[in-house]
C-alpha positions as CSV (number, residue, x, y, z in Angstrom):
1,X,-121.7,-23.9,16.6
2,X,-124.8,-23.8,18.9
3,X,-127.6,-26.8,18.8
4,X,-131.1,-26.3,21.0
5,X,-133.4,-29.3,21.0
6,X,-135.9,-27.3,22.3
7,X,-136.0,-24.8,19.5
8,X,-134.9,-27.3,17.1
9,X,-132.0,-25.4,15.5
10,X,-128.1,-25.8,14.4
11,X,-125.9,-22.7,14.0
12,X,-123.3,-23.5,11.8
13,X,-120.6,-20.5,12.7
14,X,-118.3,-18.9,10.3
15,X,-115.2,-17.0,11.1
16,X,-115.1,-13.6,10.6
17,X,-119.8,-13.3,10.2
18,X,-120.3,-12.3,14.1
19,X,-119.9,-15.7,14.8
20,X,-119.4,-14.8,18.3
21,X,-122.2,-11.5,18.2
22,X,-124.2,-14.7,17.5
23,X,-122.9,-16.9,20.4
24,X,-123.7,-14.3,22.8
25,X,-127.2,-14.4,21.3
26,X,-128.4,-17.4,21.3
27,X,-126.2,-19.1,24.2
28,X,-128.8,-19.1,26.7
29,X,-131.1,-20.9,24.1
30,X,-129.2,-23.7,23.4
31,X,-128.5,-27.4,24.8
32,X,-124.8,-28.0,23.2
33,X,-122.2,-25.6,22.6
34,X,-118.9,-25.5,21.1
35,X,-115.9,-26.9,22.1
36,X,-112.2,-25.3,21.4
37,X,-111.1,-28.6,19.9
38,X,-110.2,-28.5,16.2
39,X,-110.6,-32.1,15.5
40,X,-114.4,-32.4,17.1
41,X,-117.3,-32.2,15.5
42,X,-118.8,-29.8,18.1
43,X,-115.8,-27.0,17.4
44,X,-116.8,-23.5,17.1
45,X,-116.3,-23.5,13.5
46,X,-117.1,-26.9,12.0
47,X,-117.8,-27.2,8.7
48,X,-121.1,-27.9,7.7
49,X,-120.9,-31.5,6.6
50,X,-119.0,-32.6,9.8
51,X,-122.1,-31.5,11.8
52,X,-124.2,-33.3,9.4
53,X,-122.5,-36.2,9.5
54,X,-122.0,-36.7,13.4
55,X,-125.8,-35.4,14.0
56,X,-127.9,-37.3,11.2
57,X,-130.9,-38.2,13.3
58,X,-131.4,-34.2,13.8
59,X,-130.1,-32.9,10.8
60,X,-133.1,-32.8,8.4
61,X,-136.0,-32.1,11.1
62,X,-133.9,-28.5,12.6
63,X,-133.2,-25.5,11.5
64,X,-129.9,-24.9,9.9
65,X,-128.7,-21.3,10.0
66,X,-125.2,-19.0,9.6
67,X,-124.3,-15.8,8.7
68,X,-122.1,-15.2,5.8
69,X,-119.8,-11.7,5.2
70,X,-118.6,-10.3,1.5
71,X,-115.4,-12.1,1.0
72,X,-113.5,-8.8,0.4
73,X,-114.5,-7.3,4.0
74,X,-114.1,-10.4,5.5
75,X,-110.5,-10.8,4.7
76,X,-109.9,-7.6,5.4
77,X,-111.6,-8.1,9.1
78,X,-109.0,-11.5,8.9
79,X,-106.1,-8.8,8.4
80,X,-106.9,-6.5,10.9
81,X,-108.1,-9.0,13.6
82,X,-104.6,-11.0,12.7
83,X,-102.7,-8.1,13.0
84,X,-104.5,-6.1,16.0
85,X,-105.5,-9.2,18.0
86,X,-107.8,-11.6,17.5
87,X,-110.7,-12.2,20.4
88,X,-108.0,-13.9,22.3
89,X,-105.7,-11.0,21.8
90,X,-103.3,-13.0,19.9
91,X,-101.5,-11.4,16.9
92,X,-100.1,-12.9,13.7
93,X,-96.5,-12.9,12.1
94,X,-98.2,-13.4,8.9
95,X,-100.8,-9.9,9.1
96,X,-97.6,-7.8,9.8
97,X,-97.0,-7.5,6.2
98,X,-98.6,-5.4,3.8
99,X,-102.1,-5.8,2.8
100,X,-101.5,-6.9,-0.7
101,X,-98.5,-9.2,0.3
102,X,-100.9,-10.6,2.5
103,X,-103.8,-11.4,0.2
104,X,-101.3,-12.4,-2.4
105,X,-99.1,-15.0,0.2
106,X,-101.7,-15.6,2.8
107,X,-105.2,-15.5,1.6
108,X,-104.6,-17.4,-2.4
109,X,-101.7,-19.7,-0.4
110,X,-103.7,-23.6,0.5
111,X,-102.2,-23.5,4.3
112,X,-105.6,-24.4,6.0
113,X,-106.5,-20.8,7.2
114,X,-109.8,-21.0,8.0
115,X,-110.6,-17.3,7.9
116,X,-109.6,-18.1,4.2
117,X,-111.5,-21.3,3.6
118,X,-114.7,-20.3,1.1
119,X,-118.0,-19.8,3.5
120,X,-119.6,-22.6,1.3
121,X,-117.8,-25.4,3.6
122,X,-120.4,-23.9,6.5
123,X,-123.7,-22.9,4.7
124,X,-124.0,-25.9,2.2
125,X,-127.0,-27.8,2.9
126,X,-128.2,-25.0,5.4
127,X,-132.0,-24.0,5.7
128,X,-131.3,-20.2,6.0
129,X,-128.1,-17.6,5.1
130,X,-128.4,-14.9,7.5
131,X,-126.2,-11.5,5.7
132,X,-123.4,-10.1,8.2
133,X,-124.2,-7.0,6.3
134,X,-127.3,-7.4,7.6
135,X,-127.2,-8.8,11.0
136,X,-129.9,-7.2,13.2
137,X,-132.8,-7.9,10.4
138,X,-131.2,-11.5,10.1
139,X,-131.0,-12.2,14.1
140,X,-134.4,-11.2,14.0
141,X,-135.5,-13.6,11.2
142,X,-134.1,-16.3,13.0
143,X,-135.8,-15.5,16.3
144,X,-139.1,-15.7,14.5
145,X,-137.9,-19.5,12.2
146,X,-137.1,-21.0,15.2
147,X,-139.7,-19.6,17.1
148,X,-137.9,-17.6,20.1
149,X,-141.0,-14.9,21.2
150,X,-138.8,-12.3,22.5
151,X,-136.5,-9.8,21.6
152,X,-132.9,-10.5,20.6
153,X,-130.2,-9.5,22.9
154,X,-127.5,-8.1,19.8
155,X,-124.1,-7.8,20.6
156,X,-121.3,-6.6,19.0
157,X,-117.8,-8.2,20.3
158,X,-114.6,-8.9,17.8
159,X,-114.8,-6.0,16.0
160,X,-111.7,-4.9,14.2
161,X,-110.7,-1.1,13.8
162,X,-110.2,-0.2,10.1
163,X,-111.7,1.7,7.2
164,X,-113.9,0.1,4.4
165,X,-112.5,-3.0,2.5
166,X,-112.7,-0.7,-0.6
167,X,-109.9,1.3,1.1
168,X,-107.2,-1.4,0.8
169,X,-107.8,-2.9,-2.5
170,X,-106.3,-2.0,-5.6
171,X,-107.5,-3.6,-8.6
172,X,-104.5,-6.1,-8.7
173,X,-105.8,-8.1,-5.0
174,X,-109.6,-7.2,-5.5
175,X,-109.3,-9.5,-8.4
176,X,-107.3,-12.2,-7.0
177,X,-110.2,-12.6,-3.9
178,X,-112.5,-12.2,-6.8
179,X,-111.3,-15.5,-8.7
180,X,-110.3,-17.2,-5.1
181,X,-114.2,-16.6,-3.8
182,X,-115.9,-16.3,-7.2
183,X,-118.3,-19.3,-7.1
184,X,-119.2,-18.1,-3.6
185,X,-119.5,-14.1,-4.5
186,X,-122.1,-15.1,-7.4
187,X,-124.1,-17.4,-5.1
188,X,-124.4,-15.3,-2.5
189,X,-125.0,-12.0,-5.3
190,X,-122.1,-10.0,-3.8
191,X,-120.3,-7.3,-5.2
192,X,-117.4,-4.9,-4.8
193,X,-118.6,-1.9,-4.4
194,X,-116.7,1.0,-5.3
């Protein structure tokens, strides 16, 4: 999460959308930044309604933006960044299993994983849903909303190594993120492509 009063906007960050690509960005813009802390509002990743909620003088008068991801390449980027090291070059116990073990025990199980929470906790009530897929055109539309008159800087840090998503889906686990991200895949008008 980023907040500049003098541009007047919120970034609401969502694992696994170049949530820290987008950091880099628009760091030197902002006022407030994020904090490591779970339980506070300010974390990296809160939800949507917590910022709301601790912020409601600025909420409705600035821009509210994030970037969302297709859920099926987003949990694969969860698997390979679990398994090859995440930004802080940790690795998982639970990413050292197959892929569809892991979509089946991991992704559909209700631990609190918040690489498998549905985006709509972050970009409810949000003025603008930049596309992941999309990035550079997005960054660039944000620039212009919130009325930064210069080029973006565009980075690209936390990038996992693997093929495309369609690669390590069978029908069996494309489904099953299907039905777990449904209401969120229409929404948002993604597909799996084969």
């Amino acid at each position: 999460m980023l907040i500049s009063h003098r541009y007047k906007f919120i970034n609401i960050a969502i694992p696994a959308t170049a949530s820290i690509s987008t950091w880099k960005t628009l760091r030197q813009y902002s006022d407030v930044v994020a904090v490591s802390d779970m339980d506070s509002p300010y974390y990296h990743h809160a939800e949507s309604s917590v910022v709301k909620r601790e912020l409601p003088d600025i909420w409705d008068s600035y821009f509210k933006f994030c970037f969302v991801r297709n859920p099926w390449d987003r949990i694969i980027s969860h698997y390979f960044s679990s398994s090859q090291g995440d930004w802080h070059g940790r690795t998982y116990d639970y990413a050292k299993i197959p892929f569809d073990d892991f979509v089946e025990t991991h992704v559909l199980s209700e631990v609190g994983c918040l690489m498998c929470k549905k985006q709509s906790v972050w970009y409810t009530g949000l003025d603008y849903i930049g596309r992941f897929e999309n990035y550079e055109d997005s960054i660039h539309t944000i620039f212009r909303k919130i009325g930064i008159n210069q080029e973006p800087e565009i980075f690209k840090v936390n990038t996992t190594n693997h093929k495309s998503y369609r690669e390590y889906y069978n029908d069996r686990t494309a489904m099953m993120v299907y039905e777990k991200f449904k209401d969120e895949i229409e929404y948002l008008g993604y597909e799996y492509e084969n």
